[in-house]
C-alpha positions in Angstrom: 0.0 0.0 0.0 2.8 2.5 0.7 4.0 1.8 -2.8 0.3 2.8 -4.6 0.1 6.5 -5.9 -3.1 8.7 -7.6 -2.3 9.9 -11.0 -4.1 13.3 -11.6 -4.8 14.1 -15.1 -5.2 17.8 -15.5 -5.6 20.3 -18.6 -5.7 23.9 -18.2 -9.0 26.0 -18.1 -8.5 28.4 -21.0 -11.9 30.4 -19.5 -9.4 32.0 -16.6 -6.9 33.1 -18.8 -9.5 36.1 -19.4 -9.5 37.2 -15.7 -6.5 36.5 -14.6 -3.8 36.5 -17.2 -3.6 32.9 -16.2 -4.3 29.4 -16.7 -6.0 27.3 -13.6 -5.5 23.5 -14.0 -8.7 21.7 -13.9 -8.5 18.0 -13.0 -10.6 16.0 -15.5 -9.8 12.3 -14.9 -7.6 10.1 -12.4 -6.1 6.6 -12.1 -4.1 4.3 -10.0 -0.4 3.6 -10.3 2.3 2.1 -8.3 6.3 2.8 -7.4 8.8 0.2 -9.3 12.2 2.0 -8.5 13.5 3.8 -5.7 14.2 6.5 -8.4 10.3 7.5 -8.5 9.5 5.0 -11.9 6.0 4.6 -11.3 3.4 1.7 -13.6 0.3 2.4 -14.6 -2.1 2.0 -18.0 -1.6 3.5 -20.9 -5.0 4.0 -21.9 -4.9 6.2 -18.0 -2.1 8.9 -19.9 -4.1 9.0 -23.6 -4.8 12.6 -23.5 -1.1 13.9 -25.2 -2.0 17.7 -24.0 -2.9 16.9 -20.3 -0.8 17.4 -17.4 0.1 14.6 -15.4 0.8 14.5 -11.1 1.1 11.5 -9.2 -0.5 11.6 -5.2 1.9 9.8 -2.8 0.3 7.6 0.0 1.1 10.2 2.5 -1.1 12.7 0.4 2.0 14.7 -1.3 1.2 15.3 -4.6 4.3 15.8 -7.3 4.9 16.7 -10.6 5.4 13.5 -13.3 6.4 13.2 -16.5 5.6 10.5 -19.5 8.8 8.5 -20.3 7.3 5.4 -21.7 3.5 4.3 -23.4 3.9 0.6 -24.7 2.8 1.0 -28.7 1.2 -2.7 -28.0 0.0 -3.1 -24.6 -2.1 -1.1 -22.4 1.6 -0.3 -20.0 3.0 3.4 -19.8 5.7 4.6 -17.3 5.7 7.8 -15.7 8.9 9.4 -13.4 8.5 11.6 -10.9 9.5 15.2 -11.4 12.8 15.7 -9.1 12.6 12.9 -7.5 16.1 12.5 -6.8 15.2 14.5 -3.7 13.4 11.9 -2.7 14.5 8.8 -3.5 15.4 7.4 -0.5 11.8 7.8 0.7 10.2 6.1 -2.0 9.0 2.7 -1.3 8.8 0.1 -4.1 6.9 -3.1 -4.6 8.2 -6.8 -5.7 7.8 -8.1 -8.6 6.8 -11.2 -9.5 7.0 -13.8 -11.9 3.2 -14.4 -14.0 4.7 -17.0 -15.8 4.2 -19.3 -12.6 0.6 -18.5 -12.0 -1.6 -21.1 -11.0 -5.7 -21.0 -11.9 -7.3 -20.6 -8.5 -4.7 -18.9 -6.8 -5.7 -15.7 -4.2 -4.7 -12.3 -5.9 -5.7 -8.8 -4.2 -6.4 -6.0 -6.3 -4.9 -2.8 -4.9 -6.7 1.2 -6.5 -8.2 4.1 -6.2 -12.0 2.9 -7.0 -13.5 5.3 -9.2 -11.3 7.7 -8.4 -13.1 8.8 -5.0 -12.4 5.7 -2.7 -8.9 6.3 -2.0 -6.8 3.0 -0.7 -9.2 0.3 -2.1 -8.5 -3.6 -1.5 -10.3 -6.3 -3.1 -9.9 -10.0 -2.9 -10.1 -12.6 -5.3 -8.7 -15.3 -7.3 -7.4 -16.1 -10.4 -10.0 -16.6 -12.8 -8.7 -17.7 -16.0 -5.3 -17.5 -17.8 -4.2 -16.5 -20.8 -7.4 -14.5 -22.0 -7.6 -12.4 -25.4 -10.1 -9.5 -25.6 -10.6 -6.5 -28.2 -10.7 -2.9 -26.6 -10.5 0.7 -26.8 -8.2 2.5 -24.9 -10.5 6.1 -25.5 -13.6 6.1 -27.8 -11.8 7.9 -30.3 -8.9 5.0 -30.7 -9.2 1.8 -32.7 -10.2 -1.3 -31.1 -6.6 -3.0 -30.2 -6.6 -6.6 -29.2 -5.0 -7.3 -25.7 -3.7 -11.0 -25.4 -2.2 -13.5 -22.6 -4.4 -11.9 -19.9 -5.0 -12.6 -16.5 -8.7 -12.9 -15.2 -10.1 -12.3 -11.4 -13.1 -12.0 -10.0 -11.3 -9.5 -7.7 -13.5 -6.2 -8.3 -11.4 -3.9 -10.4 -13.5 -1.1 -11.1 -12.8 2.7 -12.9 -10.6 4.5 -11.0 -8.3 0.8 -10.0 -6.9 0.7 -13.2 -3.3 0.8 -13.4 -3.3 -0.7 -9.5 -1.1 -3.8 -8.9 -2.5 -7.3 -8.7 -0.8 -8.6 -6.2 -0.3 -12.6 -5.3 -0.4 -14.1 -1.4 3.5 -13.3 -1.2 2.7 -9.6 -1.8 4.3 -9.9 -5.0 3.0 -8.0 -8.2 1.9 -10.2 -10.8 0.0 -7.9 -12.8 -1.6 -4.4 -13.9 -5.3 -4.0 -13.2 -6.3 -3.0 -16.7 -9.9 -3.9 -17.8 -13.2 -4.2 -16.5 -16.5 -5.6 -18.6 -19.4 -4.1 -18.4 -22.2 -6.4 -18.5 -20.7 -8.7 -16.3 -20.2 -9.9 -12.9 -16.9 -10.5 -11.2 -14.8 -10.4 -14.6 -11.8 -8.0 -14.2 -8.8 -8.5 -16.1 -5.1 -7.7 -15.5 -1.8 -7.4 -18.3 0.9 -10.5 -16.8 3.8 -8.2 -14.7 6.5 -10.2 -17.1 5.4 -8.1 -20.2 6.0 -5.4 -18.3 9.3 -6.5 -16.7 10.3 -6.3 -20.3 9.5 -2.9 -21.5 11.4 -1.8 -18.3 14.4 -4.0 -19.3 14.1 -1.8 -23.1 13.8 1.3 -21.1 17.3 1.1 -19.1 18.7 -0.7 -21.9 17.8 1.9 -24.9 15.7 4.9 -23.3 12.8 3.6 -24.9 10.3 0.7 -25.2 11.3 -1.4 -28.3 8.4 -3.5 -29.8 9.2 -5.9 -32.9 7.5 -5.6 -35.9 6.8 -7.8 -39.1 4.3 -5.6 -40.5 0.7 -7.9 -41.8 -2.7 -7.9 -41.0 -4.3 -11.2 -40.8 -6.5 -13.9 -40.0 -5.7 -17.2 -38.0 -7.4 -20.0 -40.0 -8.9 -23.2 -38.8 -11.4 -25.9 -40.2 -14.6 -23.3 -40.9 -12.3 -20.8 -42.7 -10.5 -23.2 -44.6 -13.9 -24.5 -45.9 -15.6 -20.8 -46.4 -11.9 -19.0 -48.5 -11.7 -22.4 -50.1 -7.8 -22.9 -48.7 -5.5 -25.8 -48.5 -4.6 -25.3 -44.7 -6.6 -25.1 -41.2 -3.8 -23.3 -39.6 -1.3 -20.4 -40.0 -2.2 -16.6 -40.7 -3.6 -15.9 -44.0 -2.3 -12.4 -44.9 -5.5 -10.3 -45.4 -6.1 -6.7 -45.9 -8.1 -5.4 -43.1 -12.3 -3.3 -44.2 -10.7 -3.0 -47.6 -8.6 -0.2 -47.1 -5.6 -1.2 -44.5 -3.5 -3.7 -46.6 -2.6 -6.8 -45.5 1.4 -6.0 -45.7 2.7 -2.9 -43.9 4.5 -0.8 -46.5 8.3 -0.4 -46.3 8.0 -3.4 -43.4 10.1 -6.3 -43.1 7.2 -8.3 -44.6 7.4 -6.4 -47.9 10.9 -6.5 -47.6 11.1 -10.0 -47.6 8.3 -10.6 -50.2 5.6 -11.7 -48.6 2.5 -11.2 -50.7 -1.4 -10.8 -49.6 -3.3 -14.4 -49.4 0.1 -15.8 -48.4 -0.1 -18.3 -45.5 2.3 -17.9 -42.8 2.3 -21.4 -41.5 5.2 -21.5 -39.1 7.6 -19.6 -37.6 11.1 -20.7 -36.6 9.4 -24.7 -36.8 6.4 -24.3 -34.8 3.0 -23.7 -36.7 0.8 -20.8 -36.0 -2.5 -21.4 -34.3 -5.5 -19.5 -32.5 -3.7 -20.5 -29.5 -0.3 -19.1 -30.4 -0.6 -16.3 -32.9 1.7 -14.0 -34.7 2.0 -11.7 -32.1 2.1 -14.6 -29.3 5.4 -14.8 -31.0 6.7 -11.6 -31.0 6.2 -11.3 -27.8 9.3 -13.8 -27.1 11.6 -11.6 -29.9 13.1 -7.9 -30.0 13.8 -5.9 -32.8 16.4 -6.9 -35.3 16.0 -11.0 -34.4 15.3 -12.8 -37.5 12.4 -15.4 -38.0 12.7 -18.3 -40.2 8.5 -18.5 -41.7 7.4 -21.4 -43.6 4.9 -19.6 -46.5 2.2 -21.4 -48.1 1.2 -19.4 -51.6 -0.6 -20.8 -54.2 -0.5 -24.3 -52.7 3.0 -24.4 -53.2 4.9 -24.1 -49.6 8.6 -22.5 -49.4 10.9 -20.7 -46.5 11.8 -17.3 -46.3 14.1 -15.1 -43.3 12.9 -11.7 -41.9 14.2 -9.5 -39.7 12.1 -7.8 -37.4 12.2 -4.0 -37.1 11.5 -1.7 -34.6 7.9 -0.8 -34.1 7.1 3.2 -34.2 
């Protein structure tokens, strides 16, 4: 609990600039984050820091508030990373949480969920367990983005509602295993959480290269099985078939590694690096275990006729 911080999303009110000569900042949203490094590095959602013009100040436990500033939004998953302004004044007063490993999760496990319910309840605790593994939904960070799919999460009946996101979900060791992310409405007891690995490694890129790195291969497609092979008429019930996406997103990325290497629409990326490509491991299942600049060895089906082909991924923007 010491660890958990408010993040205060503020813009300025333009209307005082009239009376005053200056701007008043008006709060107009609020989330939950938590302290990783003794250096003020603090987790929360990226979908929490969408507004590019807003000001951003985190709330300490003990009620002082401080400046913060964006250093990190995952392009992929819903992860950003803020830093405390000055915080080297600080630092040795910061307390930090463990982190844990959500590879060794177990179905049915306790978790707590730690936040700021809906943004009023301040120092909000809820108990649960671990639901379901490994779940894959669709969402929208703001109603102005594109849906984004969000894979390999965790589900808990722990009550995560607005306000937690961005909280820790925490395991019976007090370890973090994961970022309170989503909540469906429509549902009962269904909250779901991004695995604390994923984010281990976006911290790893940050120290590393000052940034979060994400690979990219660059197509749009669809993960076939026995209906789809029957309705496009296909020689396979597995793989990706490359597939432009409402008619007017092409299936291959322009000036990506996939056009680099050749890879054509209604191709059939069957397997990558000897393992095929299913609904249970997808294309970006596998990225998830590469950086930029690794190279991938795909097995291609085009035209019934199957061939191999290297790429090497590239850095995603």
């Amino acid at each position: 609990m010491p660890a958990m911080v408010s993040i205060l999303i503020s813009e300025k009110n333009k209307k005082t600039l009239k009376k005053s000569g200056n701007f008043d900042e008006v709060e107009i949203s609020n989330g939950s984050g938590f302290i990783v490094d003794k250096s003020g590095v603090v987790l929360t959602n990226r979908h929490i820091l969408s507004d590019q013009t807003a000001d951003y100040s985190v709330i300490a436990n003990d009620g002082e508030k401080f400046k913060a500033e964006i250093i990190a939004r995952d392009p992929i998953n819903d992860i950003a990373i803020l830093k405390i302004a000055n915080s080297h004044e600080k630092e040795s007063r910061f307390p930090i949480v463990k982190l844990g490993d959500s590879n060794k999760i177990e179905l049915g496990e306790n978790v707590i969920a730690f936040g700021n319910a809906l943004g009023i309840f301040k120092n909000t605790v809820s108990a649960g367990i671990v639901s379901g593994l490994d779940r894959h939904i669709s969402a929208k960070i703001n109603l102005r983005a594109e849906a984004q799919k969000m894979r390999g999460l965790i589900q808990t009946d722990a009550a995560i509602n607005p306000g937690n996101s961005g909280g820790p979900l925490v395991n019976i060791k007090g370890e973090v295993i994961g970022i309170n992310s989503v909540m469906l409405y429509g549902a009962e007891n269904i909250g779901l959480a991004i695995p604390i690995n994923i984010v281990k490694k976006d911290l790893e890129d940050l120290k590393k290269h000052g940034h979060i790195r994400r690979p990219l291969l660059g197509v749009r497609y669809l993960i076939l099985n026995e209906d789809l092979k029957e309705n496009f008429n296909l020689s396979s019930n597995h793989g990706a078939l490359i597939i432009n996406e409402n008619g007017n997103r092409p299936g291959i990325v322009p000036k990506s590694p996939a056009e680099s290497a050749g890879l054509k629409e209604k191709d059939i990326i069957l397997e990558i690096n000897n393992e095929k490509i299913t609904s249970e491991k997808t294309i970006e299942d596998f990225l998830e275990d590469f950086s930029a600049g690794d190279i991938l060895r795909l097995k291609i089906l085009r035209a019934k006729k199957e061939f191999e082909i290297n790429v090497a991924l590239a850095e995603r923007k």
